[in-house]
VMD Tcl script that draws the C-alpha trace (Angstrom):
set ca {
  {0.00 0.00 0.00}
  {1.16 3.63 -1.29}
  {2.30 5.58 2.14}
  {0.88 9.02 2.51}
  {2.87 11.94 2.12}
  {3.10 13.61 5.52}
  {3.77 16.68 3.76}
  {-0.10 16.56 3.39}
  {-0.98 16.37 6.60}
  {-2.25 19.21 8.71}
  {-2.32 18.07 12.35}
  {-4.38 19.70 15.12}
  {-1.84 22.58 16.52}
  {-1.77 22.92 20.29}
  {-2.17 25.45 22.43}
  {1.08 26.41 23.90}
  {2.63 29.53 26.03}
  {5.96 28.14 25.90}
  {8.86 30.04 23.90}
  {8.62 29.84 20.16}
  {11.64 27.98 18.00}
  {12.34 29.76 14.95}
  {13.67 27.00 12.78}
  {11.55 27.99 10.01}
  {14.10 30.93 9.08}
  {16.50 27.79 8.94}
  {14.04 26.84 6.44}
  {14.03 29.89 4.63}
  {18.02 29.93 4.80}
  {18.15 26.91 2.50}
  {15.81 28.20 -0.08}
  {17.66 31.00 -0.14}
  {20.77 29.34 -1.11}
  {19.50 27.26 -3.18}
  {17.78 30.14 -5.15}
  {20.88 31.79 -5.56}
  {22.73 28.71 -6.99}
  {19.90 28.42 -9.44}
  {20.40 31.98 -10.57}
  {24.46 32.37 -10.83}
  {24.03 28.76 -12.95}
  {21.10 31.04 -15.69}
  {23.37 33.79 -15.61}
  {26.98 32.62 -16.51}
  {25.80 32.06 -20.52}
  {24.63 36.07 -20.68}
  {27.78 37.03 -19.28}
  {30.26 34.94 -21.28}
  {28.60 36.06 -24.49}
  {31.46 38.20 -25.52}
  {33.54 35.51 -25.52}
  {31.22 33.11 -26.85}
  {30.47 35.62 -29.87}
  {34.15 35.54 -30.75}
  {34.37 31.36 -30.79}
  {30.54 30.73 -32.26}
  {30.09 33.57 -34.38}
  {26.28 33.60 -33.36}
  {23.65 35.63 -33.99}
  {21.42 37.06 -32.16}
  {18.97 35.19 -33.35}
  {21.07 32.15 -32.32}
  {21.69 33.40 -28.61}
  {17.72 34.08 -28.40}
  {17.31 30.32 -29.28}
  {19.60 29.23 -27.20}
  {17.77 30.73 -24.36}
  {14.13 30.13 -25.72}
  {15.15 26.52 -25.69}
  {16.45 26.78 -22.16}
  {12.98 28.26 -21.23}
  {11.18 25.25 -23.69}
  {12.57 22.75 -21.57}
  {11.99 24.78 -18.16}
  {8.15 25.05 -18.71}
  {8.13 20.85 -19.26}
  {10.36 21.01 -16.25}
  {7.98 23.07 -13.74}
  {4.56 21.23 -14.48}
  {6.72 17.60 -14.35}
  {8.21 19.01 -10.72}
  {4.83 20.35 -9.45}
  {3.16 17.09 -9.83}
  {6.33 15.40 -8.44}
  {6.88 17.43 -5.26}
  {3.14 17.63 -4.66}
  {2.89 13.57 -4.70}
  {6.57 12.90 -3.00}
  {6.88 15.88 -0.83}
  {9.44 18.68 -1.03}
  {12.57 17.36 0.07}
  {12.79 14.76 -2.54}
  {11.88 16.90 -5.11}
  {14.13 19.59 -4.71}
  {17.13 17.03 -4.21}
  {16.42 15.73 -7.41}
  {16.38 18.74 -9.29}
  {19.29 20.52 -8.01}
  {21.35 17.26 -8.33}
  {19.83 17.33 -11.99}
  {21.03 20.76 -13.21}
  {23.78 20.44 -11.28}
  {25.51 17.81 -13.43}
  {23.81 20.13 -16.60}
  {25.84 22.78 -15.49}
  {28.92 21.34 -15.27}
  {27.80 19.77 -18.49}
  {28.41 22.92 -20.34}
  {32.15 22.94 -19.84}
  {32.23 20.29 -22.52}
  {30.76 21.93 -25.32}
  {31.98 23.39 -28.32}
  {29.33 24.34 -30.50}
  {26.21 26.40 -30.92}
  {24.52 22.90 -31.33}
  {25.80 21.83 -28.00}
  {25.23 24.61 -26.02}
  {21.69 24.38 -27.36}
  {21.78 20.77 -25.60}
  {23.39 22.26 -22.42}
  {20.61 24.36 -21.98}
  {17.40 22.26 -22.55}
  {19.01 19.96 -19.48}
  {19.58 22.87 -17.33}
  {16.09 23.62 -18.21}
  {14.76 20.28 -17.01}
  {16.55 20.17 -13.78}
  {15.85 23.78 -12.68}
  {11.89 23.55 -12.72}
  {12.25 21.89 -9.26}
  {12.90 25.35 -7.42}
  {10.05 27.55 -7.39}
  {7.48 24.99 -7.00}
  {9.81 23.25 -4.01}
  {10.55 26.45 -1.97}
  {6.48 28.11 -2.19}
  {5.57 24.59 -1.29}
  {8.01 24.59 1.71}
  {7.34 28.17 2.61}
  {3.59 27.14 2.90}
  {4.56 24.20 5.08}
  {6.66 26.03 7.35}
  {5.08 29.58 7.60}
  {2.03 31.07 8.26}
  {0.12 33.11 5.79}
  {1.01 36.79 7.31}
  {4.79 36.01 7.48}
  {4.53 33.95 3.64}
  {5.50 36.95 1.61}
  {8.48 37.90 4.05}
  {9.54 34.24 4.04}
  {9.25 34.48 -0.30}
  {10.59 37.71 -0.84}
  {13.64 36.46 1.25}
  {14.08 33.28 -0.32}
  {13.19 35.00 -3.88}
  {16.03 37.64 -2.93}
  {17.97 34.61 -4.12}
  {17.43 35.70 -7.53}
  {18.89 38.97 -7.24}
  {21.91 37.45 -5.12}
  {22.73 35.17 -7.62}
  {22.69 37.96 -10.30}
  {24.92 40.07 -8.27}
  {27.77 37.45 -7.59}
  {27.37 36.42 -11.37}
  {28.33 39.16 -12.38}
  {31.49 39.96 -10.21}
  {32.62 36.19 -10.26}
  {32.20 34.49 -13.59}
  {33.89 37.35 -15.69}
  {36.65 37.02 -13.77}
  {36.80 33.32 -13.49}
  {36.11 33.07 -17.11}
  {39.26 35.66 -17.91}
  {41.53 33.83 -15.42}
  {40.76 30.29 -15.65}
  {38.88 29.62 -18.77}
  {35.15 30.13 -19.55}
  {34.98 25.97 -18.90}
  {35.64 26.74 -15.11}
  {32.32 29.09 -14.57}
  {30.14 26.39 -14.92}
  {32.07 23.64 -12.90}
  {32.48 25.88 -9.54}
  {28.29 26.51 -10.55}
  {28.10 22.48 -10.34}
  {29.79 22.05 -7.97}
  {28.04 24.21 -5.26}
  {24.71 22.86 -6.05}
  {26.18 19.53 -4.73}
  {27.53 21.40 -1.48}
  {23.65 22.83 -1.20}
  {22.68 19.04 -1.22}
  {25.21 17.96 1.85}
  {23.29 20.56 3.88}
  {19.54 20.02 2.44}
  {18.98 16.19 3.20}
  {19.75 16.43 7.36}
  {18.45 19.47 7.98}
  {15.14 19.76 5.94}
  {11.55 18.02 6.46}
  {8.39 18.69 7.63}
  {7.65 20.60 10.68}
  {6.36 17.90 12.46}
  {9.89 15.75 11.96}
  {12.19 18.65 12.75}
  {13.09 18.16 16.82}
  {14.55 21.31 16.81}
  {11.53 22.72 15.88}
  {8.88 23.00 19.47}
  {5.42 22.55 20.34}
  {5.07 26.82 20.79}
  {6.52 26.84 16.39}
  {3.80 24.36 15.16}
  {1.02 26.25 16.97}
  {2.26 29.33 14.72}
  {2.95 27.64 11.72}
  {-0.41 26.17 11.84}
  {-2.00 29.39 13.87}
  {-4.36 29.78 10.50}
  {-4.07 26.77 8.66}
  {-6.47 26.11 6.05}
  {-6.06 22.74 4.36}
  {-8.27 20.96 6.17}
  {-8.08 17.54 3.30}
  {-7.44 14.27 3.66}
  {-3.97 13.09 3.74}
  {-2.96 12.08 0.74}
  {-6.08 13.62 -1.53}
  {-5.38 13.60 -5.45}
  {-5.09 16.57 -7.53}
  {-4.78 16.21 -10.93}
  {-3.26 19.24 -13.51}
  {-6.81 19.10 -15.33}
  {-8.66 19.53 -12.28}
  {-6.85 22.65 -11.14}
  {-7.26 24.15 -14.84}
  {-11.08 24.43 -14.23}
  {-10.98 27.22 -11.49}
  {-10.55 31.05 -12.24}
  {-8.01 31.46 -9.45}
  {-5.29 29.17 -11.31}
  {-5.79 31.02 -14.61}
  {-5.02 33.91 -12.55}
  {-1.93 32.76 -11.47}
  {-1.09 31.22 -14.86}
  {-1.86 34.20 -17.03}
  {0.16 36.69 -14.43}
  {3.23 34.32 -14.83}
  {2.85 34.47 -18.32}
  {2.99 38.29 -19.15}
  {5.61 39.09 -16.19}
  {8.16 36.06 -15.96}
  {9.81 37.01 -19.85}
  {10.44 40.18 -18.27}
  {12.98 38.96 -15.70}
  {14.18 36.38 -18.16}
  {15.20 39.50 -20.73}
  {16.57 41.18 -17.88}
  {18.65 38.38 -17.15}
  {19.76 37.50 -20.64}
  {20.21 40.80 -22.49}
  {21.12 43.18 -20.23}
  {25.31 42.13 -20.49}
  {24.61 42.26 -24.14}
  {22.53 45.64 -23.47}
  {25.66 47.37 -22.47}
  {28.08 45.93 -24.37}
  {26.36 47.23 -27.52}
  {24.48 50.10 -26.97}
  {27.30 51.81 -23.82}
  {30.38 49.84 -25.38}
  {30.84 48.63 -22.02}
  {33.33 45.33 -21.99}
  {32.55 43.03 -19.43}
  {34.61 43.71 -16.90}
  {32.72 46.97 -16.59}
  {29.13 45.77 -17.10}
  {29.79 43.80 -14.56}
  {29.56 46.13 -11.75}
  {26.76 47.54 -12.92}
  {25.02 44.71 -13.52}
  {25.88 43.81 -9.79}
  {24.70 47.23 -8.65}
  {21.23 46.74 -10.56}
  {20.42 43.43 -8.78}
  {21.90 44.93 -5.29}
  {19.27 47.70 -5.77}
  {16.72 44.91 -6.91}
  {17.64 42.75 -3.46}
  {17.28 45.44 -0.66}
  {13.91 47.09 -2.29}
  {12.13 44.00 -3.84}
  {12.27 42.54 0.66}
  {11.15 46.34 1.45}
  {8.16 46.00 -1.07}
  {6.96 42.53 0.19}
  {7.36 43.14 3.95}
  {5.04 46.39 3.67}
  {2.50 43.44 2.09}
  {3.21 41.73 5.75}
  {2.75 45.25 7.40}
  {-0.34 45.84 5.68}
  {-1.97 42.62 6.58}
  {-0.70 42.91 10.47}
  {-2.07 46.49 10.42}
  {-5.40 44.94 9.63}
  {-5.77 45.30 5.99}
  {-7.47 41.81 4.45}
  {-4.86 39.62 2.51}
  {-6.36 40.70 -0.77}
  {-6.38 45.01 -0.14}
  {-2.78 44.62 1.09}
  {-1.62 42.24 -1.89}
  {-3.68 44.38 -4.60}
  {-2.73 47.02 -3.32}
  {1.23 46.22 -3.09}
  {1.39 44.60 -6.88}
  {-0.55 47.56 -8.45}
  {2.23 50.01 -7.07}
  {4.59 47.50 -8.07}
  {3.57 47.70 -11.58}
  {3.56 51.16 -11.36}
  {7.23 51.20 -10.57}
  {8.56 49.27 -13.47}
  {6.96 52.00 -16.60}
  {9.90 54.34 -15.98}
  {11.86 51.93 -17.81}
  {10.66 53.16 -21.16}
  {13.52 55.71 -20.46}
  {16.44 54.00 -20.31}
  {17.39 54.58 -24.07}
  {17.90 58.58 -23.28}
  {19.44 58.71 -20.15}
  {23.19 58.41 -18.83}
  {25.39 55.06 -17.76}
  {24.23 55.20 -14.45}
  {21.02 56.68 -14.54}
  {20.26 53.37 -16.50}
  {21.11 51.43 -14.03}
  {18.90 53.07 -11.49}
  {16.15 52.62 -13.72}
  {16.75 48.87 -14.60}
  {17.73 48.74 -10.91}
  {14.06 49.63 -9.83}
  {12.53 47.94 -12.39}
  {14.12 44.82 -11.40}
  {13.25 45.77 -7.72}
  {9.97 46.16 -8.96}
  {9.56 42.87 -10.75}
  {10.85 40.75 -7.84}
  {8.55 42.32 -5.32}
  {5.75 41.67 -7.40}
  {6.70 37.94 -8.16}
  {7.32 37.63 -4.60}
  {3.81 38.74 -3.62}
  {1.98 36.86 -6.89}
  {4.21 33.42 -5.87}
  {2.21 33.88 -2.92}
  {-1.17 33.89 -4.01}
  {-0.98 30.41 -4.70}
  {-0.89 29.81 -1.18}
  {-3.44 31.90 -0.10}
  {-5.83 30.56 -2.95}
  {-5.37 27.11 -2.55}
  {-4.23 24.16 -0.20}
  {-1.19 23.12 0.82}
  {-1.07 19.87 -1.43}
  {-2.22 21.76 -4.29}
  {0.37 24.83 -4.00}
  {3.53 23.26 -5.92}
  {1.24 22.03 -8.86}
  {-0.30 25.65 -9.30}
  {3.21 27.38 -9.28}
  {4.19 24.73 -11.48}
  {1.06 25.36 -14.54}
  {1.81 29.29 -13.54}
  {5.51 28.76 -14.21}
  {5.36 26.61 -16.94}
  {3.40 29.40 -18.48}
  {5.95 31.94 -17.85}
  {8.37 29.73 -19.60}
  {6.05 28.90 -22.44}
  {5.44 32.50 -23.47}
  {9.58 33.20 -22.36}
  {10.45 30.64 -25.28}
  {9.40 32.94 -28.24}
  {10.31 36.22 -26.33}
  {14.12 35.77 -26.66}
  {13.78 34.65 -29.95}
  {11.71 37.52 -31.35}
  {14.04 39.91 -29.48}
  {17.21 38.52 -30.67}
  {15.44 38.97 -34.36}
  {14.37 42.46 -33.85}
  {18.02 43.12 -32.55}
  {19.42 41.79 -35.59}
  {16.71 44.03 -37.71}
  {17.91 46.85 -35.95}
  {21.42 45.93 -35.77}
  {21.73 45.99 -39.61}
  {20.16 49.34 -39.98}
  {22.57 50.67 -37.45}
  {20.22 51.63 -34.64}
  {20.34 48.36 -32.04}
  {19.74 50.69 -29.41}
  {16.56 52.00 -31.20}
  {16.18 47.79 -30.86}
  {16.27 47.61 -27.20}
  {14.11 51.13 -26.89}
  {11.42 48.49 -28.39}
  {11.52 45.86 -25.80}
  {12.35 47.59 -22.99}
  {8.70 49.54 -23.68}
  {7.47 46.16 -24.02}
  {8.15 45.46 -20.52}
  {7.24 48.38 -19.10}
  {3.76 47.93 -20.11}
  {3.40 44.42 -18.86}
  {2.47 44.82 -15.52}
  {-0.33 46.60 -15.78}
  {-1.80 44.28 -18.25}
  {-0.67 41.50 -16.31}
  {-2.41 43.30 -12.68}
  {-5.77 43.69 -15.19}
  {-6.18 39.82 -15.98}
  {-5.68 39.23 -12.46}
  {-7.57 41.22 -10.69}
  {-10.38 40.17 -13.15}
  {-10.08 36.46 -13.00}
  {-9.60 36.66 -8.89}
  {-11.39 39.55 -7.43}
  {-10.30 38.34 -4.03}
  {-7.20 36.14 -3.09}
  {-9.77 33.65 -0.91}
  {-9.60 29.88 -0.36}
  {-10.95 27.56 -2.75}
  {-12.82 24.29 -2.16}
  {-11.33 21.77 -4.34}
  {-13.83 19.34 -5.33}
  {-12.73 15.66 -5.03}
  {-12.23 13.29 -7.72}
}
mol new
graphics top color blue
foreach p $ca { graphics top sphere $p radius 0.5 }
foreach p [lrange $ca 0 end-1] q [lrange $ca 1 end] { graphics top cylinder $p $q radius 0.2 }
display resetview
């Protein structure tokens, strides 16, 4: 007989007075790191373009592909990882995919050709979909709802982390040691992650470091009140409003942060003449920007709620400001070096305290043992729509390119993703009014 996965399980919490553990910020530690792993390993291919371009002789076309294919493969990856971790339970899950684009990483060292490094990427793509849907699952586990966007925006601060050591550490591994060597130390501390992940992760409930006073506030306002071990099937989840919400957010938003993170070394290179030894403190001083204000935006969410705002005002509320933030973008074409960076800096700031606060309406629409497989369809949509994005904008850089106006190129997109907030906040707020619990019906 099939075990139950305790993961599922949402035990009566008892009434304590004792004082509280606070292993859940343990918790939150390892997503962190984890998060930030994933995002030097995306970066290190944007960076070493301008070697790459020398050995390949790629266009941009070619570099779009490469990374539409990444994102291909990622979307497959995120739905196959929701259903996983939501059936085997979070620990599992993520140790598989880590260990999986792990090896892909170090993988990359061995290639040659634009045909390989299209390889490379699809299986980084299928390892990394284990993530996102791991650490909101976990967060969801381990916090309760008014401290779930804290706990996200720090783990999703991971992002920006990542993009600020990337930038700082792989130029100047790739210019001392070989390009090879980027991805290899990238492998190889997703394999450290894993020595500290298996003992000290699990459910609250198997933790003994975690005490009877933590579980009463973990589970202070639970709300999965299912059976252990319930079904929920991909199809099932497709028939309520509240996951097209989700879905069609991560759609118009998430090939945003994935043009951020691929085209920006490019961005100065061509249009500043920047090399990348000096891109890459800006890029580092974009994301350090993007770290400290994307937490500021998504604990006012926290404040908002504890003030006694409902969870939908304060989250609205938060994301439409959010939105707001990222239009000034549209300027970046006509404005100095490092007013640029400000901009993309806030932008980016902008974008990550928005996905923080959308990642977790997940939770507070649905049940625990549905909340990986939703952030997996809403992911896998962000990836879908992120495979032709990259493509279409490595074309239209090439168009522009050969008319002598590649800046006029990135004016384009960048006014692309200005606007896509606001569209995104529309569909939303239309498809899920309020950010409320839903029933699932059983199969």
């Amino acid at each position: 007989m099939q075990q139950p996965n305790i993961e599922n399980a949402t035990p009566e919490s008892p009434t304590v007075s004792m004082v509280s553990t606070n292993y859940r910020w343990v918790v939150c530690a390892l997503l962190f790191f984890a998060t930030t792993i994933n995002y030097i390993d995306r970066q290190i291919l944007a960076l070493i373009k301008p070697i790459l371009d020398d050995q390949l002789h790629w266009t941009n076309e070619q570099f779009g592909l490469t990374n539409g294919l990444f994102q291909g493969a990622y979307a497959l990856s995120l739905l196959i990882f929701g259903w996983l971790i939501d059936k085997y339970g979070t620990k599992i899950g993520y140790a598989v995919s880590i260990a999986a684009w792990s090896v892909a990483a170090i993988g990359h060292s061995l290639v040659a050709s634009i045909s390989g490094f299209y390889f490379a990427r699809v299986m980084l793509g299928l390892g990394e979909g284990g993530n996102f849907p791991s650490a909101i699952k976990a967060v969801a586990l381990w916090f309760p709802k008014r401290e779930r966007a804290t706990a996200t925006a720090i783990f999703n601060s991971g992002t920006n982390v990542g993009a600020i050591i990337a930038p700082l550490a792989v130029p100047f591994i790739a210019l001392q040691f070989g390009w090879h060597w980027a991805f290899i130390f990238a492998g190889i501390a997703g394999f450290v992650w894993l020595f500290f992940w298996w003992p000290f992760y699990n459910v609250p409930e198997k933790i003994r470091a975690t005490n009877a006073a933590e579980l009463a506030h973990i589970n202070s306002d639970r709300d999965d009140t299912s059976r252990d071990g319930e079904k929920i099937s991909w199809l099932s989840l497709l028939g309520y409003r509240q996951t097209w919400s989700f879905i069609v957010a991560k759609a118009l938003t998430d090939p945003v942060w994935w043009f951020f993170l691929t085209w920006l070394p490019d961005f100065f290179k061509k249009t500043r003449h920047l090399d990348i030894k000096s891109s890459g403190y800006m890029l580092a001083t974009i994301y350090g920007l993007a770290t400290v204000l994307s937490i500021f935006g998504s604990w006012v969410t926290g404040a908002l709620v504890k003030s006694g705002w409902s969870v939908t005002r304060a989250r609205k509320t938060a994301m439409f400001i959010f939105a707001l933030c990222v239009l000034p973008i549209i300027m970046v074409k006509d404005v100095g070096d490092w007013t640029a960076v400000l901009l993309i800096g806030f932008a980016c700031a902008a974008h990550q305290a928005w996905s923080a606060n959308l990642f977790t309406t997940a939770s507070d629409m649905f049940p625990k043992r549905a909340v990986a497989s939703v952030v997996g369809l809403g992911g896998m949509a962000g990836s879908g729509l992120g495979i032709a994005f990259p493509v279409l904008a490595g074309r239209l850089l090439d168009s522009f390119t050969k008319e002598g106006n590649v800046a006029g190129g990135y004016a384009v997109l960048f006014s692309i993703c200005a606007g896509a907030y606001i569209v995104a906040f529309i569909f939303q707020h239309l498809l899920a009014p309020k950010f409320e619990q839903v029933t699932l019906k059983k199969l």
